[in-house]
LUMFI-254638 format. One line per 2 residues: their letters; for each residue x, y, z of C-alpha. Coordinates in Angstrom, 3 decimals. Layout:
// LUMFI-254638
A = X/Y/Z | ...
END
This chain:
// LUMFI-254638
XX = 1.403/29.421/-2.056 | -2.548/28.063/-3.048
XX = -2.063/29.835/-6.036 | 1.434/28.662/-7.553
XX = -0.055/24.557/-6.192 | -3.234/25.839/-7.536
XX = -1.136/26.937/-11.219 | 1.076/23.463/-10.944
XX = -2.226/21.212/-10.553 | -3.792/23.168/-13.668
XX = -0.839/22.776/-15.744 | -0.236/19.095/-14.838
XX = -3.825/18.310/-15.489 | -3.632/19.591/-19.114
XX = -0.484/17.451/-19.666 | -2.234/14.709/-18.336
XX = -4.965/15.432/-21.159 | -2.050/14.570/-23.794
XX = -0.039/12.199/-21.620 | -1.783/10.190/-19.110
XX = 1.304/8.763/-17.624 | 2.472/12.048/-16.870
XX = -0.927/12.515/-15.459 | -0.435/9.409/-13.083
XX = 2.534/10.687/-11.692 | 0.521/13.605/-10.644
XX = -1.920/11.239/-9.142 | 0.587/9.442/-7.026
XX = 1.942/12.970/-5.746 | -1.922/14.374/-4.909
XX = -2.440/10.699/-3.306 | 0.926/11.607/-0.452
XX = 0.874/15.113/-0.881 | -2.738/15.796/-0.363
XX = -2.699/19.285/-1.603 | -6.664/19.544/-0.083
XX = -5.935/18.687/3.299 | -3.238/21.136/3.629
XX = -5.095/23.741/1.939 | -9.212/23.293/1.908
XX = -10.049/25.877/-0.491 | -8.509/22.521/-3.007
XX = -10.519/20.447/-0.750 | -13.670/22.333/-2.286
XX = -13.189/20.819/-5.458 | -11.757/17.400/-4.404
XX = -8.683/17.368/-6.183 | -7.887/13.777/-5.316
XX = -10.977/12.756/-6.846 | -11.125/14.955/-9.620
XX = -7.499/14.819/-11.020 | -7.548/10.785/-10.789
XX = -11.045/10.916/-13.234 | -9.413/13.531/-15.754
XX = -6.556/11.232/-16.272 | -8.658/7.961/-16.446
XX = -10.766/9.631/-18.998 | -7.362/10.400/-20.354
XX = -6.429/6.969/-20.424 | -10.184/6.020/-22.614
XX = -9.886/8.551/-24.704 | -5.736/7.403/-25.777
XX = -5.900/3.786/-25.182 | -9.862/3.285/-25.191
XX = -9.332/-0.428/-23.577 | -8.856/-1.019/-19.464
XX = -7.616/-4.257/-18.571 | -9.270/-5.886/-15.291
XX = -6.944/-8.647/-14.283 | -7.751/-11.034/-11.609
XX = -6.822/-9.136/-8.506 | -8.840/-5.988/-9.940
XX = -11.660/-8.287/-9.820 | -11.258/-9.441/-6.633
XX = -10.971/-5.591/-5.508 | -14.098/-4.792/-7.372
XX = -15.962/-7.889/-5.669 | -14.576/-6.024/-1.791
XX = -16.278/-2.774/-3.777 | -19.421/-4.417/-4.138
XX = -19.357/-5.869/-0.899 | -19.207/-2.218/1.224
XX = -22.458/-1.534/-1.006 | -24.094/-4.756/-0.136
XX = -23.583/-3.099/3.942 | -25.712/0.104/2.756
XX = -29.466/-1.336/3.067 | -28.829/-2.359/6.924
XX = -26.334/0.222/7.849 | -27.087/1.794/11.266
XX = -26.598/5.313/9.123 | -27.528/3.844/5.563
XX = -26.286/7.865/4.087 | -23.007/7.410/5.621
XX = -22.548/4.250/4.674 | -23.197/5.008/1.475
XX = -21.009/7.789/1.242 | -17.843/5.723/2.314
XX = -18.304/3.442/-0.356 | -18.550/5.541/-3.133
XX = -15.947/7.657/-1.653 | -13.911/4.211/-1.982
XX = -15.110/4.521/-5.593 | -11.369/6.752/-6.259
XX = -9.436/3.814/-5.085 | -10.587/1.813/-7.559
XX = -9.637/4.615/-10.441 | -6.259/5.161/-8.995
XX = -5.404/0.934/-9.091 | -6.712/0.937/-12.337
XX = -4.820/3.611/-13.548 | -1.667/1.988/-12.070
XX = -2.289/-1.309/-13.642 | -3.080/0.007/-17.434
XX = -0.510/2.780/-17.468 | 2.575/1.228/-15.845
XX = 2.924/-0.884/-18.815 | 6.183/-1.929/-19.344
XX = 9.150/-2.425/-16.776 | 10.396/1.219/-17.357
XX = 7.337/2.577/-16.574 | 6.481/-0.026/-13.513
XX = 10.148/0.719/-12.378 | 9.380/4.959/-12.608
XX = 5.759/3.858/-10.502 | 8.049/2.487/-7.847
XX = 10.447/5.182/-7.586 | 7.854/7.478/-7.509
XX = 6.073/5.639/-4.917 | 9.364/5.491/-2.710
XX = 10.357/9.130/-3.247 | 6.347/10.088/-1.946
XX = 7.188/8.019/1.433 | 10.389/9.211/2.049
XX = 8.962/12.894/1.579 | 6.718/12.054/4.492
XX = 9.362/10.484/6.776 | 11.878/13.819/5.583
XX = 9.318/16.226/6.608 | 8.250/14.828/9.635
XX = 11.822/14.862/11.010 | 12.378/18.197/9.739
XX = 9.419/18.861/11.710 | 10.334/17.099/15.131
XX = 13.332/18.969/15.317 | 12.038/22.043/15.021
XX = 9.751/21.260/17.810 | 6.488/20.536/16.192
XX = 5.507/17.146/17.327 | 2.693/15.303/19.333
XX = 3.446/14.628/23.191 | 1.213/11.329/23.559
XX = 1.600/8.313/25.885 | 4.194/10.449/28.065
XX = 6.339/10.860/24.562 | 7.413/13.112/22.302
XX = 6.395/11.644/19.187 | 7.078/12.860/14.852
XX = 4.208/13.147/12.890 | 3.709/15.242/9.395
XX = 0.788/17.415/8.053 | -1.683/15.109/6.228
XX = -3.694/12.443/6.983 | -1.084/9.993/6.128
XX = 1.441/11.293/8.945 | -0.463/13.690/11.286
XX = -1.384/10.363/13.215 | 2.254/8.919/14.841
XX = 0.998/5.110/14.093 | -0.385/5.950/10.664
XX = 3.008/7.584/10.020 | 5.274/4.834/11.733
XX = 3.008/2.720/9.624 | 3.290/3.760/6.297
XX = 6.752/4.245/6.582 | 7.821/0.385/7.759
XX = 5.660/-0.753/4.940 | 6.855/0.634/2.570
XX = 10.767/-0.271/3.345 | 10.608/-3.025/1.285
XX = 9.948/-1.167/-1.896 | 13.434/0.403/-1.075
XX = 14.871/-2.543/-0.875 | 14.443/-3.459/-4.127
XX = 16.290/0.055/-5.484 | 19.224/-0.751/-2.756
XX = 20.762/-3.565/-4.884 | 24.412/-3.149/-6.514
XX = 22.627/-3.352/-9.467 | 20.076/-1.090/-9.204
XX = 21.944/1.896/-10.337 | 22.801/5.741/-9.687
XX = 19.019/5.404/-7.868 | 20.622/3.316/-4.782
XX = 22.738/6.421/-3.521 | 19.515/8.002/-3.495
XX = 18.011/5.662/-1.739 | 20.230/4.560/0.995
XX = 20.090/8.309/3.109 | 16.112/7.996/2.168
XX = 15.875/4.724/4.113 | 18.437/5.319/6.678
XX = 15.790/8.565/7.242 | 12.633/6.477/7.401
XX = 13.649/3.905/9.792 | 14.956/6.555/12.033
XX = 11.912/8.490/11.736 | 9.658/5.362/12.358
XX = 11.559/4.987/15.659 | 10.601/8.607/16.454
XX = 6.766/8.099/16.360 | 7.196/6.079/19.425
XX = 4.611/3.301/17.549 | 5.041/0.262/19.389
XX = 2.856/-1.323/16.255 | 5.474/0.116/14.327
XX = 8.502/-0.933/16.073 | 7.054/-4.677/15.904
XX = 5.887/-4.924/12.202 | 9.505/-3.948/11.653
XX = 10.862/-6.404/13.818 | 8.504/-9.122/11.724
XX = 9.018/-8.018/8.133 | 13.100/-7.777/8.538
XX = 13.163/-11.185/9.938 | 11.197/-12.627/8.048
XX = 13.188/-11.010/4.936 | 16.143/-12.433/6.090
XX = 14.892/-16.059/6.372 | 14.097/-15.724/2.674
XX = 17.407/-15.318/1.713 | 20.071/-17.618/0.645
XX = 22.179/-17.223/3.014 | 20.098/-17.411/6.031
XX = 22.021/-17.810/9.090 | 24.242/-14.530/8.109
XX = 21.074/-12.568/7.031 | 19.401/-13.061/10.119
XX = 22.341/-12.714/12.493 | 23.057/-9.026/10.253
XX = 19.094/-8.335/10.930 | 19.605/-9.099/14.990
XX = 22.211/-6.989/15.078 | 20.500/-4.027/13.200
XX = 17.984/-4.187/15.726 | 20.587/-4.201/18.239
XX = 21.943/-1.524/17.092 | 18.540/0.803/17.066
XX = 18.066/-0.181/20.162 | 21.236/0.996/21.887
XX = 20.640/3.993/19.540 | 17.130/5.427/20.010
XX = 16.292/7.416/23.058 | 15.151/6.110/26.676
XX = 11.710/7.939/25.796 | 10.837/5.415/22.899
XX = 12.867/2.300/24.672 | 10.287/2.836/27.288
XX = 7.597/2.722/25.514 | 8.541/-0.556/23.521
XX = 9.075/-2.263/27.080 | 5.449/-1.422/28.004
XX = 4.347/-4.220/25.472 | 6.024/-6.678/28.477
XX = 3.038/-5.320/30.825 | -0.097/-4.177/29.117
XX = -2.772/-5.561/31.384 | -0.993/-2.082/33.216
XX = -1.814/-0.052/29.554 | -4.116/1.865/29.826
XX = -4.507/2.257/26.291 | -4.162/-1.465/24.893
XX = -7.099/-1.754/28.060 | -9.399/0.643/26.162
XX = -8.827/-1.262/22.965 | -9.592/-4.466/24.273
XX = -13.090/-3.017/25.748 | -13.829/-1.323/22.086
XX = -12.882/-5.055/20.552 | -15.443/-6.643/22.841
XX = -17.895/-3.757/21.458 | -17.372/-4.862/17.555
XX = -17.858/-8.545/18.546 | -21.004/-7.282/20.281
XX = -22.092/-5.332/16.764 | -20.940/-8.160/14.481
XX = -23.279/-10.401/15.955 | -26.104/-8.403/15.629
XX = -25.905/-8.239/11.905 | -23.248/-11.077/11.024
XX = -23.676/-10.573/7.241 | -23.190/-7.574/6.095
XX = -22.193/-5.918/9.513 | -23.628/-2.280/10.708
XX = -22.178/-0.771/7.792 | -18.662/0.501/6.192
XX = -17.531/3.232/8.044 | -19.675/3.544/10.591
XX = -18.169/1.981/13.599 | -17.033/5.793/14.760
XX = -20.840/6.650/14.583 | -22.577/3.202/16.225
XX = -19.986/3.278/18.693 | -20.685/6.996/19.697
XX = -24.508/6.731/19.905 | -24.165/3.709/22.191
XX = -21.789/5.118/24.826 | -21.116/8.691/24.098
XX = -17.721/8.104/23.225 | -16.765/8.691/19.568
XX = -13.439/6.055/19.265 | -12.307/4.096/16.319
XX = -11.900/0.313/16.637 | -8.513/0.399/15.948
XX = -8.580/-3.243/14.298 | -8.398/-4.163/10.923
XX = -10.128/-7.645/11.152 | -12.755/-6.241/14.092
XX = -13.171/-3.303/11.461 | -14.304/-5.878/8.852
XX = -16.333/-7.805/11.208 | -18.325/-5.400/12.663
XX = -18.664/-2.865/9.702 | -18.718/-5.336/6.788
XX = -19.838/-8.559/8.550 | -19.244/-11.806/6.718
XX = -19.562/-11.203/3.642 | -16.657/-7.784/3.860
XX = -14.276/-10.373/6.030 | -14.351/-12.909/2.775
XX = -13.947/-10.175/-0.081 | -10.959/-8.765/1.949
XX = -9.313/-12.432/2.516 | -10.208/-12.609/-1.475
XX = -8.642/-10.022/-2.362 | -5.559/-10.700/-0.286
XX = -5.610/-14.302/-1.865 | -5.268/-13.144/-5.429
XX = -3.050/-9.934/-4.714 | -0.209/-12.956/-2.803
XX = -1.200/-15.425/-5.362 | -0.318/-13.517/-8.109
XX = 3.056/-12.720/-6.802 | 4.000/-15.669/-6.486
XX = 3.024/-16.460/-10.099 | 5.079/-12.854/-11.228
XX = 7.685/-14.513/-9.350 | 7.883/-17.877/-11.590
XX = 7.729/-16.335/-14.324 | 10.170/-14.279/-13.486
XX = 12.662/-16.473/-13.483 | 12.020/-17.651/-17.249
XX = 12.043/-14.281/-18.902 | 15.827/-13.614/-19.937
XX = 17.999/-10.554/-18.349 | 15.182/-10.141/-15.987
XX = 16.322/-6.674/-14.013 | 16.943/-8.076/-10.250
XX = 13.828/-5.372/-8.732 | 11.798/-7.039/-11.017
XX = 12.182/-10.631/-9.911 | 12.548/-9.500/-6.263
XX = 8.916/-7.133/-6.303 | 6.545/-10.008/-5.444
XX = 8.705/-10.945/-2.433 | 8.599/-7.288/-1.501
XX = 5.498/-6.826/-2.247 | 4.099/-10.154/0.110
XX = 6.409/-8.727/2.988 | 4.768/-5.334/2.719
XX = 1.535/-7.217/3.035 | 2.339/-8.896/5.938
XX = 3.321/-6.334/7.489 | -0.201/-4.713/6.967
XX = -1.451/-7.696/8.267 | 0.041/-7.769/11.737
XX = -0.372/-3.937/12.088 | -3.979/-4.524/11.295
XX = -4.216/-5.970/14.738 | -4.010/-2.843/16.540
XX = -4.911/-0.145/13.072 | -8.116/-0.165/11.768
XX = -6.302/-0.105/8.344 | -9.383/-0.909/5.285
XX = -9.508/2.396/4.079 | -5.561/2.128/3.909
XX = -4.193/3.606/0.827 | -0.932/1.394/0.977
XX = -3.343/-2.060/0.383 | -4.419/-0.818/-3.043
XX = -1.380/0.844/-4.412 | 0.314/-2.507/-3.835
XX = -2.640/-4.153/-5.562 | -2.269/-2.435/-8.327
XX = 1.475/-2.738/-9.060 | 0.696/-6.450/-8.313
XX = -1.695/-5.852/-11.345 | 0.317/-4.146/-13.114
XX = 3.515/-6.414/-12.968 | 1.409/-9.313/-13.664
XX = 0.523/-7.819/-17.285 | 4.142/-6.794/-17.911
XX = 5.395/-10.487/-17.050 | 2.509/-12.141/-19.205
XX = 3.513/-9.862/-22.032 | 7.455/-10.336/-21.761
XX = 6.425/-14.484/-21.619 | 4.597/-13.714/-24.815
XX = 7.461/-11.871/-26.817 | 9.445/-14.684/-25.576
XX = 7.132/-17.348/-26.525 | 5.985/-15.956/-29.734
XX = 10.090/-16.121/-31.783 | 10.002/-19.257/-30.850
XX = 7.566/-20.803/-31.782 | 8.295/-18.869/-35.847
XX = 11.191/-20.807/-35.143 | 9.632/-24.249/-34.287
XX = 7.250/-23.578/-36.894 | 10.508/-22.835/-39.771
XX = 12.145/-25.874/-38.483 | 9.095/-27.775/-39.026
XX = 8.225/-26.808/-42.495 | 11.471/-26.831/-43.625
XX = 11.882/-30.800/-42.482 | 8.666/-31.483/-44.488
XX = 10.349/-29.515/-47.293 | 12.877/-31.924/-47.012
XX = 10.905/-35.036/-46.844 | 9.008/-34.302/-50.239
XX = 12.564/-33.716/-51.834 | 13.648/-37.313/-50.308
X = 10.489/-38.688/-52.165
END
């Protein structure tokens, strides 16, 4: 099996010498897939890292100009930030190492933002993206029922094979935030794709409610609530949410209801207890370096060397504070600025470009819902290193360019037009004379 991945990967990376869309596609499948986790004799030669520079050098050699909107710069600025944690890191090598490792985050966003183009190209990104999750909701079921899962908490709980699902609250994670990127392909309008997509996120959701992640079970809650007050018809859309939930509820297992109605008692949990104590610790390591924190990554390491036990934070904003101090919490809240600013400028325009497709207009609402739900999972998931953040940038990024050039081609015939009109009156003037 290494060998015929091993044969695909070679193959796709010469097509991705002559077509570096192609090549992104490929990029997006290594990114879900993870071909080196599953098999580390790829690891040795960090695919990830080394298919996403062939096809950026791809990219120079074919289009020889990268674009760096506004929200790329904002994403380079949280780059620069991790590096500013390096001189007084508690490990200054480690730290060091996670932020150039970051370094093929930044290649894949820019890839996504000067490849995707066009709207048939953004729209194939999407779909792509979409198909990717759903493989890792798909397999993870597949797997449950055959009896591979994780028994944590007292529960049987679905997880997958990489490091995107072999955690169940990475996996419940992932999934819920990306449901509202299927939402956008679930339209009447959307197509053939829709009957595709509807048994893809009937799948998900059920999957997400076999992780058992209370996180996940919330963010849901959150994001399809507040979808539904963002629709015209609110009252309806909100009653037909309620009663989706009500229906999962009645539907899902006593094992999972369980654990959802251990949220109503957790000075009892055991677990949420231990999280508070390691929250208390970050405070603790923020304020003894409040600018540029004890350095990116290294919260496992600090944490371990002070107590013996090697635990994660398990925070997004602690994360930030502790690891990145100051300085990290501002370039994140930067970057988030520009990434939901943005949308809501992709989402004005929007509105003036004529026979707009619907997924189009509706992406920066998705989009901004996927965020939040980050957000609120990033209270209990230390979530920077989060893939999900900087694909969404870069479609963001991406979208942004394809709306300023379809106002552009829209602008541009009329204003020949204006300008006819105009010389054509002064025409007219000197013949009155």
């Amino acid at each position: 099996m290494v060998w015929a991945i091993s044969s695909a990967l070679a193959l796709l990376a010469i097509w991705a010498l002559f077509n570096p869309f192609v090549g992104l596609i490929a990029v997006l499948a290594i990114i879900f897939v993870r071909p080196g986790e599953l098999y580390p004799i790829l690891d040795a030669i960090h695919v990830q890292r080394t298919f996403t520079l062939i096809v950026l050098l791809s990219f120079l050699v074919h289009q020889r100009r990268l674009a760096v909107p506004n929200v790329s710069k904002a994403l380079l600025f949280l780059w620069g930030a991790m590096f500013c944690t390096v001189p007084f890191a508690f490990w200054q090598g480690g730290a060091f190492e996670h932020s150039v490792d970051f370094g093929k985050v930044i290649m894949y966003h820019l890839l996504i933002l000067n490849l995707a183009t066009n709207a048939r190209r953004l729209r194939i990104v999407l779909i792509t993206i979409c198909v990717l999750v759903a493989w890792l909701g798909v397999w993870s079921t597949f797997l449950y029922y055959a009896g591979d899962y994780q028994v944590r908490m007292g529960i049987e709980r679905a997880v997958g094979l990489n490091s995107f699902s072999d955690d169940p609250n990475a996996l419940g994670i992932t999934l819920v935030t990306a449901l509202p990127l299927f939402l956008l392909f679930l339209r009447k309008d959307a197509g053939r794709i829709r009957w595709v997509m509807m048994p893809l996120t009937a799948i998900c959701l059920w999957t997400v409610v076999l992780t058992g992640s209370r996180t996940s079970y919330i963010v849901f809650a959150v994001m399809a609530l507040a979808y539904a007050s963002l629709q015209k018809y609110r009252v309806p859309a909100i009653f037909a949410v309620l009663t989706l939930i009500a229906v999962l509820w009645v539907s899902m297992p006593e094992q999972y209801r369980g654990r959802i109605e251990t949220v109503d008692n957790l000075q009892a949990d055991g677990s949420y207890q231990g999280r508070v104590q390691v929250w208390g610790q970050a405070w603790e390591m923020f304020k003894s370096n409040p600018l540029t924190g004890i350095g990116v990554g290294e919260f496992v390491d600090v944490h371990g060397a002070r107590t013996g036990h090697w635990l994660n934070v398990h925070s997004l904003y602690f994360q930030l504070l502790s690891e990145m101090g100051s300085l990290g919490f501002c370039a994140f809240v930067v970057f988030l600025i520009s990434v939901i600013r943005q949308n809501f400028l992709i989402r004005r325009q929007s509105r003036l470009i004529p026979q707009c497709p619907s997924w189009f207009q509706n992406y920066p609402r998705a989009c901004n819902l996927a965020l939040l739900g980050l957000l609120v999972a990033g209270y209990s998931s230390h979530s920077l290193g989060r893939d999900t953040w900087y694909l969404l940038a870069g479609l963001t990024a991406a979208a942004g360019l394809v709306a300023k050039a379809e106002m552009q081609s829209e602008k541009l015939p009329n204003e020949v037009e204006s300008s006819v009109k105009h010389k054509g009156s002064a025409e007219l003037s000197e013949v009155r004379v």
